[in-house]
N, C-alpha and C positions, 0 to 999 in steps of 0.2 A: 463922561459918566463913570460913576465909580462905585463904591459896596456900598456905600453909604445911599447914594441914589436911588440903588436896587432895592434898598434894605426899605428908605420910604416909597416906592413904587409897589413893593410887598406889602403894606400896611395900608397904601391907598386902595388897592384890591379888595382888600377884606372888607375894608370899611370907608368909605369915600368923603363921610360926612367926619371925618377926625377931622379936629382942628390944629394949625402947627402947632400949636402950645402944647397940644394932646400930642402929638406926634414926638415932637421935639425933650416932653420928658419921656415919652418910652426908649427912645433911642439915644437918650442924656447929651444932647447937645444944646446950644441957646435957640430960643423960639427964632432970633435977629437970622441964625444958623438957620434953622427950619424953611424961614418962610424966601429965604434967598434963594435956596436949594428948589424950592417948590417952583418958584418964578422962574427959574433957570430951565428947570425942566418943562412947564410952560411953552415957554419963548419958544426952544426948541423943538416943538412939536411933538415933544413925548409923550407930555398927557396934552392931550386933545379936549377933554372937558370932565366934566362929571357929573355921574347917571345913578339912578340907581336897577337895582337886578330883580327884573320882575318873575311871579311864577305865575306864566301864560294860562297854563290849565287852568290857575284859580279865577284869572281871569276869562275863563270860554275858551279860547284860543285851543281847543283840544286837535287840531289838524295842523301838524307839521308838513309843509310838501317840497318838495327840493325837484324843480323844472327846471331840465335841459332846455339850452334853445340853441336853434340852428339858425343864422340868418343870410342872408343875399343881400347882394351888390355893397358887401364892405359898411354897410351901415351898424356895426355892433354897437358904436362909441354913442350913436344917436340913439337907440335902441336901448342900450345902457342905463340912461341918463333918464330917459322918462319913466323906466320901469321903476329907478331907485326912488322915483319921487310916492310912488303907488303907499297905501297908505298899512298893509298887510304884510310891505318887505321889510325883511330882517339884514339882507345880505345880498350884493349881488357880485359876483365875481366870473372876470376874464380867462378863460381855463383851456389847457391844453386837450387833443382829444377829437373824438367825433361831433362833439359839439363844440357852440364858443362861447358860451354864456351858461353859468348856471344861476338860480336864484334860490336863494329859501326863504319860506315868505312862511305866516299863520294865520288859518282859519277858523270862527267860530262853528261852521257846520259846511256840509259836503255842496251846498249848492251855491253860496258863497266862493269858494274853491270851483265849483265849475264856472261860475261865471267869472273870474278871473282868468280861469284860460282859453274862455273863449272870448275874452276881450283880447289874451294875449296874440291866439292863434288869424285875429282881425287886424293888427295891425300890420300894417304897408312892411315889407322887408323879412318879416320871421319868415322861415321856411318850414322848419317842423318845430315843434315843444315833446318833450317827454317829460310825462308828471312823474315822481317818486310819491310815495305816501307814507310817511314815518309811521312803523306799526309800536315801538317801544325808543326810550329817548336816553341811553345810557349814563350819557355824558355831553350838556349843554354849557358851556362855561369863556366866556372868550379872553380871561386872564390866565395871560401865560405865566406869569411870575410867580 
């Protein structure tokens, strides 16, 4: 990978739906250029696909919560797997710490959010949950580049 790669992983950020042609004259190289570059970084699992960046508020989603979870007898990776399937998570990640799982998920309203964790706190293996409740959302953005 090199400046030129970063340069179109910069421009794919912004805007996901550019075309190589679109791409390829902003950053004056041949579209044949472009779309090799694009494949390449593909193949290699750098871009993983492409999405577009929604604003959850507009859409209801006004409940940010970010749940701790603790679990027993070594089952996180199982625990893991079905949570990420759930249809309100955003993110689940393996974390150092008093717990070993956090999630951050979005809710339309607070009983929705309860009933989430207490479907959580029902399955076989968790041992505790701790909700977080996002009160303001400073910075949501998952593009590093």
């Amino acid at each position: 990978m090199d400046d030129k790669d970063i340069e179109i992983l910069k421009h794919l950020s912004v805007d996901g739906r550019q075309s190589a042609r679109q791409l390829s004259l902003r950053m004056g190289v041949s579209t044949v250029t472009m779309i090799s570059r694009m494949k390449k970084l593909e193949q290699q699992k750098i871009i993983q696909g492409y999405s577009v960046r929604l604003n959850h508020e507009l859409l209801g989603y006004n409940i940010t919560a970010i749940i701790e979870i603790t679990t027993n007898q070594g089952k996180m990776l199982e625990i893991e797997n079905v949570i990420s399937k759930k249809e309100n998570v955003i993110a689940v990640y393996d974390i150092t710490g008093n717990a070993d799982t956090i999630i951050i998920a979005k809710f339309k309203d607070r009983k929705t959010l309860s009933d989430f964790i207490k479907e959580l706190s029902a399955m076989p293996n968790i041992g505790n949950t701790v909700t977080h409740i996002v009160l303001n959302t400073i910075k949501e953005d998952s593009r590093l580049i």
